[in-house]
Gaussian input, Z-matrix of N, CA and C with variables (Angstrom, degrees):
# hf/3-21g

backbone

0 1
 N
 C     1     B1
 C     2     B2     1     A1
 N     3     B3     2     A2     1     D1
 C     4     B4     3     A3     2     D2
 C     5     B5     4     A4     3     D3
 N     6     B6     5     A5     4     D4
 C     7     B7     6     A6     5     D5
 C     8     B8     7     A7     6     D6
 N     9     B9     8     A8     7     D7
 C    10    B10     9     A9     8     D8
 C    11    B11    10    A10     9     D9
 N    12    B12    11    A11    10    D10
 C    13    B13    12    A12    11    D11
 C    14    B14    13    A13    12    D12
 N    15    B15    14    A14    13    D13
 C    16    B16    15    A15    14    D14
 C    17    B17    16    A16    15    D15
 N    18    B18    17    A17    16    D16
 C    19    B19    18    A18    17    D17
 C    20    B20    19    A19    18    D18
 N    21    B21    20    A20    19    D19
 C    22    B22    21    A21    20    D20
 C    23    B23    22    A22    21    D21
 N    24    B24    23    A23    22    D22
 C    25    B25    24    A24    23    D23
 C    26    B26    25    A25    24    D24
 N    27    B27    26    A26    25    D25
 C    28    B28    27    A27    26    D26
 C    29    B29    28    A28    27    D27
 N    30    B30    29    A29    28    D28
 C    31    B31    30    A30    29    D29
 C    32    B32    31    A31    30    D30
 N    33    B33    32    A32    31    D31
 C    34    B34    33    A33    32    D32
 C    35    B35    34    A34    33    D33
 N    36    B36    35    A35    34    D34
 C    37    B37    36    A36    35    D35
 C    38    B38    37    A37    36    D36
 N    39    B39    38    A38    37    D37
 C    40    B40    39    A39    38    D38
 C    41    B41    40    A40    39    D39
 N    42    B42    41    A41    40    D40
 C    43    B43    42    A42    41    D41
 C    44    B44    43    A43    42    D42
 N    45    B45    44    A44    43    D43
 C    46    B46    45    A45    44    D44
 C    47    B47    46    A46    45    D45
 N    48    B48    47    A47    46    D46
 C    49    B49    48    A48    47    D47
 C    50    B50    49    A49    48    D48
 N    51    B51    50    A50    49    D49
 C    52    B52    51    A51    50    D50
 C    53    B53    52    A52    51    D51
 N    54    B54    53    A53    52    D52
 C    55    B55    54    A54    53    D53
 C    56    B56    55    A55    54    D54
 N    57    B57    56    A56    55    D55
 C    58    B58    57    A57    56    D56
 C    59    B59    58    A58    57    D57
 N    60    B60    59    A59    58    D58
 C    61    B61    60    A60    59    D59
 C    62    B62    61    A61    60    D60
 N    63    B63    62    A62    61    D61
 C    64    B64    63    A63    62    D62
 C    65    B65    64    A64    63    D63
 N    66    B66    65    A65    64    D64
 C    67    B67    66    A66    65    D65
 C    68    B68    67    A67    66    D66
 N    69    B69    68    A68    67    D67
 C    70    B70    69    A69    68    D68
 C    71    B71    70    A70    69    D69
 N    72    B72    71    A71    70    D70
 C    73    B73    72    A72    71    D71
 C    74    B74    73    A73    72    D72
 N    75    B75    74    A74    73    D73
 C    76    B76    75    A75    74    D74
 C    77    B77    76    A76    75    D75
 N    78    B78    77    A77    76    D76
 C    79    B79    78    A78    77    D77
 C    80    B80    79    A79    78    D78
 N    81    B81    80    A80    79    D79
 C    82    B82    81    A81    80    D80
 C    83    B83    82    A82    81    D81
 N    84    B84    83    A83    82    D82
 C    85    B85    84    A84    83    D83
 C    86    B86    85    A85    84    D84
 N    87    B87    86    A86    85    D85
 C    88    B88    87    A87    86    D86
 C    89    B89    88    A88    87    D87
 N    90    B90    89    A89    88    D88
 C    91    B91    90    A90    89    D89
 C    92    B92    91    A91    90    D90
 N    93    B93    92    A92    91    D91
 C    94    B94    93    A93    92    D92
 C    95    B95    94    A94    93    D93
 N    96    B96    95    A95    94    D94
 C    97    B97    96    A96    95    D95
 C    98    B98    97    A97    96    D96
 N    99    B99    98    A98    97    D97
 C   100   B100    99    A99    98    D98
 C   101   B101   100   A100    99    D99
 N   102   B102   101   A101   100   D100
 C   103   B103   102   A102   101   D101
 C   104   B104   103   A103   102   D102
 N   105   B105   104   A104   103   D103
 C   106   B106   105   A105   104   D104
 C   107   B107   106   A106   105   D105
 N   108   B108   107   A107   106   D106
 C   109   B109   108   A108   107   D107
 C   110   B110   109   A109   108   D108
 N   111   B111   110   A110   109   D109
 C   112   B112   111   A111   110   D110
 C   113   B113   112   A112   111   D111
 N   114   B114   113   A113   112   D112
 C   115   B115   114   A114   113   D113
 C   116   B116   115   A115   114   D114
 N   117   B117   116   A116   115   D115
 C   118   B118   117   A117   116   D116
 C   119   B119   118   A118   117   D117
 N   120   B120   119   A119   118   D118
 C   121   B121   120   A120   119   D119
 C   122   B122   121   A121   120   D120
 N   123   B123   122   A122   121   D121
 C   124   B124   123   A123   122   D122
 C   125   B125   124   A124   123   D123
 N   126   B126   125   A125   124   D124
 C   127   B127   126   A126   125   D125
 C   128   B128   127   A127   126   D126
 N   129   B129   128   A128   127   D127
 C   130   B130   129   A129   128   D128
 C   131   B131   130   A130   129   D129
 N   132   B132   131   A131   130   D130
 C   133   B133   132   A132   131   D131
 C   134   B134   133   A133   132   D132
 N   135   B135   134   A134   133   D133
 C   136   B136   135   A135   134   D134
 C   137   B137   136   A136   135   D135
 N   138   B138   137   A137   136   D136
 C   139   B139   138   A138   137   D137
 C   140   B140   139   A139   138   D138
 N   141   B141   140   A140   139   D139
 C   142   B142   141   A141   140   D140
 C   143   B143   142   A142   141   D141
 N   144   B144   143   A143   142   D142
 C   145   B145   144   A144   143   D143
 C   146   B146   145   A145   144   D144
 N   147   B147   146   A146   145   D145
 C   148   B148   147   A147   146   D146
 C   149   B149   148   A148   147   D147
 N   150   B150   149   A149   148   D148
 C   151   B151   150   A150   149   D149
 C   152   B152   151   A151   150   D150
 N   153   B153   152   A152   151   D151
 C   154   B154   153   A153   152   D152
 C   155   B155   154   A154   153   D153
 N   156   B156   155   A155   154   D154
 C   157   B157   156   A156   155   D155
 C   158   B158   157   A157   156   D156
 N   159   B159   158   A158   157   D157
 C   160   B160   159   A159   158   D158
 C   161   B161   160   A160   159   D159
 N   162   B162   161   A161   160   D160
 C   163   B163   162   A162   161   D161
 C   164   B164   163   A163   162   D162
 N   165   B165   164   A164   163   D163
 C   166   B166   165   A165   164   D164
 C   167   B167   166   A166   165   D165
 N   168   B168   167   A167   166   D166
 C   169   B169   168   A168   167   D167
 C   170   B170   169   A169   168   D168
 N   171   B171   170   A170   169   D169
 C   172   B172   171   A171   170   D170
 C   173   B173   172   A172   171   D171
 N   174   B174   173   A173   172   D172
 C   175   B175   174   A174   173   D173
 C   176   B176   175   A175   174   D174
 N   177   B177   176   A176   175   D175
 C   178   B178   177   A177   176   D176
 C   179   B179   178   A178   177   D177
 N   180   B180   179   A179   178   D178
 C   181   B181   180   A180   179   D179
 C   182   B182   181   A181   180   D180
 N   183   B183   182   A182   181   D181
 C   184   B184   183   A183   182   D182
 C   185   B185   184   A184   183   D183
 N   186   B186   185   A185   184   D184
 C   187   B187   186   A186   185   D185
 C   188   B188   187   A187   186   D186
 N   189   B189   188   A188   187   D187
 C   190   B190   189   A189   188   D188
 C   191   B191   190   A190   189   D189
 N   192   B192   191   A191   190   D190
 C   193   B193   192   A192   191   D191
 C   194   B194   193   A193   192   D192
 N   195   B195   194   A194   193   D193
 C   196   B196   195   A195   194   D194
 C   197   B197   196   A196   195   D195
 N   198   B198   197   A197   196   D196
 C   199   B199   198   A198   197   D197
 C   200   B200   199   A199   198   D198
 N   201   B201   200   A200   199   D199
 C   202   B202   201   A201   200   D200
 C   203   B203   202   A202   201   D201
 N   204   B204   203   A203   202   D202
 C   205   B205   204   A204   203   D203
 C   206   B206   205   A205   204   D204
 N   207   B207   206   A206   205   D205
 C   208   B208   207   A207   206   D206
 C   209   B209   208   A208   207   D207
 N   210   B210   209   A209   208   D208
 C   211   B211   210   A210   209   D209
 C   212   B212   211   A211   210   D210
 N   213   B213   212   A212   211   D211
 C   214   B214   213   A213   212   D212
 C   215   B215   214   A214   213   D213
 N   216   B216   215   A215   214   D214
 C   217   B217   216   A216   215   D215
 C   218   B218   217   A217   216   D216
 N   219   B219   218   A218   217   D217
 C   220   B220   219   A219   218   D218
 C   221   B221   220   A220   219   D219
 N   222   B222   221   A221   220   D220
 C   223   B223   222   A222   221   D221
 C   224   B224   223   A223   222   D222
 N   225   B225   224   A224   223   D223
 C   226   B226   225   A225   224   D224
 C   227   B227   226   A226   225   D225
 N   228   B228   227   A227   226   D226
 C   229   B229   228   A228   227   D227
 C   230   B230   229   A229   228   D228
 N   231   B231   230   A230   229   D229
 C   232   B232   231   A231   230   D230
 C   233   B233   232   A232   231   D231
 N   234   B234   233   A233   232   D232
 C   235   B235   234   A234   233   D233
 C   236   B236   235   A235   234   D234
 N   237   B237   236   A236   235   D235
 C   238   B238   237   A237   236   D236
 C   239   B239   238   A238   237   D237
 N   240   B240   239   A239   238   D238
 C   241   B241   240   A240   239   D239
 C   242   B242   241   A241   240   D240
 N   243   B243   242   A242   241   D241
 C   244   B244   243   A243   242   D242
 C   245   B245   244   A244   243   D243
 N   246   B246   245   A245   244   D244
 C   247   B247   246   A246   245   D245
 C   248   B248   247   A247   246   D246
 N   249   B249   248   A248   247   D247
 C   250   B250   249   A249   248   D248
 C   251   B251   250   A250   249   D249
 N   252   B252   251   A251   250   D250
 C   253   B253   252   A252   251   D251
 C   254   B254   253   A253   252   D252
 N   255   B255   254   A254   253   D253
 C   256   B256   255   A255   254   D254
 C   257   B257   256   A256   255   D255
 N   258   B258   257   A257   256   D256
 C   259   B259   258   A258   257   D257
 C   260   B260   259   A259   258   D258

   B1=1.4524
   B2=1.5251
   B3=1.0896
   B4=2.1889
   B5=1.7759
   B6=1.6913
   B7=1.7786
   B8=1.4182
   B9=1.4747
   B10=1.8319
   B11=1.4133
   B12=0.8967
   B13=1.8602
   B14=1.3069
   B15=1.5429
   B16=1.2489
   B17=2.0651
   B18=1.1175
   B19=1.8796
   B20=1.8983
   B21=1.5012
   B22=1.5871
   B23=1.3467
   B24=1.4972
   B25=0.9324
   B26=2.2010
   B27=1.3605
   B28=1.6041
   B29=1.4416
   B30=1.5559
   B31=1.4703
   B32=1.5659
   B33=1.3514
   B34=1.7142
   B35=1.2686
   B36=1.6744
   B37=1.8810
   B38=1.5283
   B39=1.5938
   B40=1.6208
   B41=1.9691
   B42=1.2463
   B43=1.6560
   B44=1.8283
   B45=1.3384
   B46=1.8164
   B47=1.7927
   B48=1.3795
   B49=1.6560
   B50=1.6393
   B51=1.0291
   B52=1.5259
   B53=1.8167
   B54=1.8877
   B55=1.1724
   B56=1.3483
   B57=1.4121
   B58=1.2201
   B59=1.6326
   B60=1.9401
   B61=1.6346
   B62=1.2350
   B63=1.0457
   B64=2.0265
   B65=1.9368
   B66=1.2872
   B67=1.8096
   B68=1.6007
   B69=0.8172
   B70=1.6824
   B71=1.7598
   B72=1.3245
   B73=1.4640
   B74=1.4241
   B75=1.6211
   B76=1.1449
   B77=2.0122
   B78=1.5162
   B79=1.3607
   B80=1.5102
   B81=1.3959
   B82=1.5602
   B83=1.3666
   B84=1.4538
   B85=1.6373
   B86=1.8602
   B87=1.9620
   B88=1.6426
   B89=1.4241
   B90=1.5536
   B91=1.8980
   B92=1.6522
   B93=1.5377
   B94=1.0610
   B95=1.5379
   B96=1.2694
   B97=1.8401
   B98=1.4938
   B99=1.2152
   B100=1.5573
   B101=1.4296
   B102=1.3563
   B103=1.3359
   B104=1.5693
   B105=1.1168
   B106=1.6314
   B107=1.6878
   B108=1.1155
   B109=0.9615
   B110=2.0478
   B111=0.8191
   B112=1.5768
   B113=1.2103
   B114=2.0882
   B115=1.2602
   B116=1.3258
   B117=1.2261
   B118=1.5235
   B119=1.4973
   B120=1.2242
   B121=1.3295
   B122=2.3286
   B123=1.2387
   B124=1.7247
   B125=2.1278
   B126=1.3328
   B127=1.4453
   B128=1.4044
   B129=1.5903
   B130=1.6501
   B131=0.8360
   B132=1.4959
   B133=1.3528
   B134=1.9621
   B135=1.2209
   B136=1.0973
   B137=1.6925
   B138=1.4414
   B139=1.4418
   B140=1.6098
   B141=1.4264
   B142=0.9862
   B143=1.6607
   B144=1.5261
   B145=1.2832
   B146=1.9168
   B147=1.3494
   B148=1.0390
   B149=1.4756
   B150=1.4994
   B151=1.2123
   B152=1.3618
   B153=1.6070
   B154=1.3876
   B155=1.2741
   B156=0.9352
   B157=2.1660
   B158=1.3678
   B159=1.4496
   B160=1.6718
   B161=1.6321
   B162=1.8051
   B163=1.2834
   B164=1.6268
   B165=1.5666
   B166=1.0431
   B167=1.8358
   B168=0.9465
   B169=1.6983
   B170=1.6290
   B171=1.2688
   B172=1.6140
   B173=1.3623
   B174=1.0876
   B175=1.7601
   B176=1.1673
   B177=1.3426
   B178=1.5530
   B179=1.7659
   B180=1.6925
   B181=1.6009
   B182=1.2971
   B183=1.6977
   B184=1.2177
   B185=2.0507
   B186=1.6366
   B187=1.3071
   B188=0.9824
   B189=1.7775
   B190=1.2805
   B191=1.6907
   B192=1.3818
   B193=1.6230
   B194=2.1049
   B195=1.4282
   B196=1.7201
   B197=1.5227
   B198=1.3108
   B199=1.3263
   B200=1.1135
   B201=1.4942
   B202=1.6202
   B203=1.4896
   B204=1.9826
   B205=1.2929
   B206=2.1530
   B207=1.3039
   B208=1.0605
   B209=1.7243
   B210=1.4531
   B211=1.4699
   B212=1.6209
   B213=0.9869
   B214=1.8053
   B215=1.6429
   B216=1.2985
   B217=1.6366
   B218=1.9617
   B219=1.4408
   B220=2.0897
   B221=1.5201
   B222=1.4107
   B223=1.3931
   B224=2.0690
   B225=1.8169
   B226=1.3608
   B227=1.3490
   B228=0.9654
   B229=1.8678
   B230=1.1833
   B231=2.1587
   B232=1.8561
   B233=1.4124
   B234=1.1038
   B235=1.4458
   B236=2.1369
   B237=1.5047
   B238=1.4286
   B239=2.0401
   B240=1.3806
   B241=1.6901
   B242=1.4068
   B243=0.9113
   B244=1.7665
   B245=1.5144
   B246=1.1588
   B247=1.2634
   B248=1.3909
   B249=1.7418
   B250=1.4825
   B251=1.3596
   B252=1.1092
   B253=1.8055
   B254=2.1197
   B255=1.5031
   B256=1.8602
   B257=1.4162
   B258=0.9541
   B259=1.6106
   B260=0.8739
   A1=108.90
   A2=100.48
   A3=105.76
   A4=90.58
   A5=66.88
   A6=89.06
   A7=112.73
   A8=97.67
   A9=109.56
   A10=111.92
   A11=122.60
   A12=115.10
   A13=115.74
   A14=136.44
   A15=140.95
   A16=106.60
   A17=111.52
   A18=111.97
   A19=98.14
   A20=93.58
   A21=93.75
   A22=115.66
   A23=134.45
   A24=145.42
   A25=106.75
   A26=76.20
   A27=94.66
   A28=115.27
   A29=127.24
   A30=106.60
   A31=85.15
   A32=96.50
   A33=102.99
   A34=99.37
   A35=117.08
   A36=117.15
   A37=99.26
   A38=81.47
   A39=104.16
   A40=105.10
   A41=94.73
   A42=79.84
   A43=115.23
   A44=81.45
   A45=84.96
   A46=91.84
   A47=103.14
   A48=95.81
   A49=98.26
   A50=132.43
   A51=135.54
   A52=113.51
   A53=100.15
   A54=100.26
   A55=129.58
   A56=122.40
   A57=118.43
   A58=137.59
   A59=95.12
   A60=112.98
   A61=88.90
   A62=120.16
   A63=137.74
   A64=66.84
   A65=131.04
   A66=117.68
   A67=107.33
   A68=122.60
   A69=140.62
   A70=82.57
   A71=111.97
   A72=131.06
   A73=104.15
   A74=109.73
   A75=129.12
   A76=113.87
   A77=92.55
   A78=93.16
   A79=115.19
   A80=131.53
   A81=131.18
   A82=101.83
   A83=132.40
   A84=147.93
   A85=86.77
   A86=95.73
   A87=118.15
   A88=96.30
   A89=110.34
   A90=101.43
   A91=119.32
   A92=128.11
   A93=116.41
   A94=89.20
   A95=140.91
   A96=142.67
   A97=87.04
   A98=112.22
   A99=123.92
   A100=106.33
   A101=127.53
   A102=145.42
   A103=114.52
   A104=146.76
   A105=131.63
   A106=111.28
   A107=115.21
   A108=126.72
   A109=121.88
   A110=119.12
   A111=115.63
   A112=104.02
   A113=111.65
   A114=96.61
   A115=105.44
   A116=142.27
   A117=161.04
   A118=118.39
   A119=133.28
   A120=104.50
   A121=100.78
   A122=88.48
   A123=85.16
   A124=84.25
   A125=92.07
   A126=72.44
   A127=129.72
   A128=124.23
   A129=131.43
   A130=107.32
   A131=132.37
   A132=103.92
   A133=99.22
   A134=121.07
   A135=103.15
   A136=128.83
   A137=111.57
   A138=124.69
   A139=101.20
   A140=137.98
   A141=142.70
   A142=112.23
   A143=108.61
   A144=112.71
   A145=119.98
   A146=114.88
   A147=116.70
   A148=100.59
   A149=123.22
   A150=172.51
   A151=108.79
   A152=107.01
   A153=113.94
   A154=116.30
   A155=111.22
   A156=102.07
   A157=140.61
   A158=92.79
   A159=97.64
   A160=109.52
   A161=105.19
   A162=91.36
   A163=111.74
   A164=106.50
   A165=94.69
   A166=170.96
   A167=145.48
   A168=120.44
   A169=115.68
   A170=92.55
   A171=97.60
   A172=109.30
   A173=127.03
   A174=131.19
   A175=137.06
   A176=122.35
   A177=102.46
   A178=81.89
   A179=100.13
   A180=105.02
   A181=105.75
   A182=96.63
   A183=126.85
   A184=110.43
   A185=96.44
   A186=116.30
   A187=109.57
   A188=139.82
   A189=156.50
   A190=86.11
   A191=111.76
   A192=116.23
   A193=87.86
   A194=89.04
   A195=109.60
   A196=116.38
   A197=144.78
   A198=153.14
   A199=120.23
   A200=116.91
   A201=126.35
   A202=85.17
   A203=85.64
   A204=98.23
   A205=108.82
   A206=114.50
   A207=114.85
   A208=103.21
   A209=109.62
   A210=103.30
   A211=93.42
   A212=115.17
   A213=144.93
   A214=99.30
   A215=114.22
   A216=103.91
   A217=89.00
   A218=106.90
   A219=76.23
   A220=99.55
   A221=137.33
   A222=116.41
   A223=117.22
   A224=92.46
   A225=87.30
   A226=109.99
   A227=156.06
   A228=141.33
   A229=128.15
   A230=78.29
   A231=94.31
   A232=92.05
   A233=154.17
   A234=142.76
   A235=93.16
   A236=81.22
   A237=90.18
   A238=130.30
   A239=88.32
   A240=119.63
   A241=97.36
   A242=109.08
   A243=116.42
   A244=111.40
   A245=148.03
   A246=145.25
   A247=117.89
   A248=128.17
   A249=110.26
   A250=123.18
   A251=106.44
   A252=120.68
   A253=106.73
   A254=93.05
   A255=89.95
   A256=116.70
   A257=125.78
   A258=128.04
   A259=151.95
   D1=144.50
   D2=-173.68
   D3=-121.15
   D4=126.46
   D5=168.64
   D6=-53.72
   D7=153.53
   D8=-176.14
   D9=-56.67
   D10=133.21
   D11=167.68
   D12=-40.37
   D13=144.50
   D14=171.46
   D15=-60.93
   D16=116.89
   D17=177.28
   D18=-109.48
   D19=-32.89
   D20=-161.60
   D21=-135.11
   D22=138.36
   D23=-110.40
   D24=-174.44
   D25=92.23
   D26=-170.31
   D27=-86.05
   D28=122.47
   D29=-164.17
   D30=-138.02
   D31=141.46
   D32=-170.23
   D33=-174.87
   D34=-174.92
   D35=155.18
   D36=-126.36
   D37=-177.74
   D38=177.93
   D39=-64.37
   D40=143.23
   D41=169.86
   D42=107.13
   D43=-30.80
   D44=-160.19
   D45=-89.50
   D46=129.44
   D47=176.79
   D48=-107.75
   D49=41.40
   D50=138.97
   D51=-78.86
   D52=-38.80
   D53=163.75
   D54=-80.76
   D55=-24.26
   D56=157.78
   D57=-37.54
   D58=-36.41
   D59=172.24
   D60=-61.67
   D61=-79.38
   D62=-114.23
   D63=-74.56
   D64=-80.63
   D65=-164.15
   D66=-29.80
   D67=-74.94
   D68=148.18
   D69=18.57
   D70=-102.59
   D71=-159.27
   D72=-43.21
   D73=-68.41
   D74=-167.34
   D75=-40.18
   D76=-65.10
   D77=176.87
   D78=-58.47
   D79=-33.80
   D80=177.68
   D81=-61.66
   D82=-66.09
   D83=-179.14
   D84=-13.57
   D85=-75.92
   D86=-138.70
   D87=-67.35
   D88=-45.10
   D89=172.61
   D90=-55.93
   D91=-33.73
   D92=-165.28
   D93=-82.82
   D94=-16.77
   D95=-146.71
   D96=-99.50
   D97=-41.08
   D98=-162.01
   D99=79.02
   D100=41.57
   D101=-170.28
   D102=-91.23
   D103=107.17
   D104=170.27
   D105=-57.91
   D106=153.04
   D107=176.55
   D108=-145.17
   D109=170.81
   D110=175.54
   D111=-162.99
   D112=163.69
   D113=174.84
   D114=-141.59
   D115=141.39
   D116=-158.16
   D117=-100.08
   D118=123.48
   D119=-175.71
   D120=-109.97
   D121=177.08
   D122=-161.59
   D123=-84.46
   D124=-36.68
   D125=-169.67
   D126=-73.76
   D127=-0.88
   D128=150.98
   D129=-46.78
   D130=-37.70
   D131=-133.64
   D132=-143.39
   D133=127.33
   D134=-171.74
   D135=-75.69
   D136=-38.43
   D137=169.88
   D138=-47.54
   D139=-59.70
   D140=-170.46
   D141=-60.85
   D142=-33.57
   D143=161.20
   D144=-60.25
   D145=-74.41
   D146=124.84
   D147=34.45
   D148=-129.99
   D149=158.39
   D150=-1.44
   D151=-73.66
   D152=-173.67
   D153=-114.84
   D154=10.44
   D155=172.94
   D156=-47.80
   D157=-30.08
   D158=177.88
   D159=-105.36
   D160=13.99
   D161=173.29
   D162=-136.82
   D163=36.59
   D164=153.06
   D165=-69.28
   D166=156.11
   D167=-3.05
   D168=-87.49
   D169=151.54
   D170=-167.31
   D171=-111.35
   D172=141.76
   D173=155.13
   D174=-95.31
   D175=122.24
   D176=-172.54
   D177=-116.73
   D178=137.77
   D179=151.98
   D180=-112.81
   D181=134.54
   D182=175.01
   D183=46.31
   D184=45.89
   D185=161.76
   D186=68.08
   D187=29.46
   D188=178.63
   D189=-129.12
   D190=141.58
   D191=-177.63
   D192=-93.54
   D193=125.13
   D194=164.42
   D195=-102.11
   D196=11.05
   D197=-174.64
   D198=155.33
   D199=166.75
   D200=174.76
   D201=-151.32
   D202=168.55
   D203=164.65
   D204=77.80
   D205=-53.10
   D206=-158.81
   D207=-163.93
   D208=138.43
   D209=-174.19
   D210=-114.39
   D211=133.11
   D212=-176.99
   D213=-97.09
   D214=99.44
   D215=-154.38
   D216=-92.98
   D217=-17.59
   D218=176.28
   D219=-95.48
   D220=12.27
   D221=156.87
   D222=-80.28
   D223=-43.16
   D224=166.80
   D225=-69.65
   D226=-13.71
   D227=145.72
   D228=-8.85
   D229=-64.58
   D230=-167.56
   D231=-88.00
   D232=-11.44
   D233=-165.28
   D234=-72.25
   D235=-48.28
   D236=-170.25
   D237=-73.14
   D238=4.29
   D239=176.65
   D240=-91.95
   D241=-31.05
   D242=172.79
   D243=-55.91
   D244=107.09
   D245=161.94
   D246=-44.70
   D247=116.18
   D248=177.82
   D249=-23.77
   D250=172.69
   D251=159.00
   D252=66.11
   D253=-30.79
   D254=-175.35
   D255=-77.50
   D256=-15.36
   D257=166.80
   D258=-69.58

């Protein structure tokens, strides 16, 4: 069996319990969707630091950012009812 394709894309650090929620959601959402998902942290990586620091944790579906701060799990739903690539 092959893992789900990556759609969503959790970017946060260790420590932060805003990220603790938003993983929380994310991983429940992508298991019931059968969705892949991964998660990035800002402090690996410097561009990502960069980028998203003051808005963590962030989501990107399907590598377009869908929220910060807080994951809204029936908008990421419908984001994720969306078939890649059509949006």
């Amino acid at each position: 069996m092959h893992p789900a394709p990556v759609r969503v894309t959790l970017i946060g650090r260790p420590g932060c319990h805003l990220c603790d929620t938003a993983r929380a959601t994310v991983e429940r959402v992508s298991a019931e969707l059968g969705v892949g998902w991964e998660e990035r942290s800002v402090d690996a990586d410097p561009e990502l630091r960069e980028r998203w620091a003051d808005q963590i944790p962030v989501t990107l579906v399907d590598g377009r950012q869908h929220d910060y701060w807080r994951v809204d799990e029936a908008r990421l739903r419908a984001a994720l009812s969306v078939p890649p690539g059509t949006r």
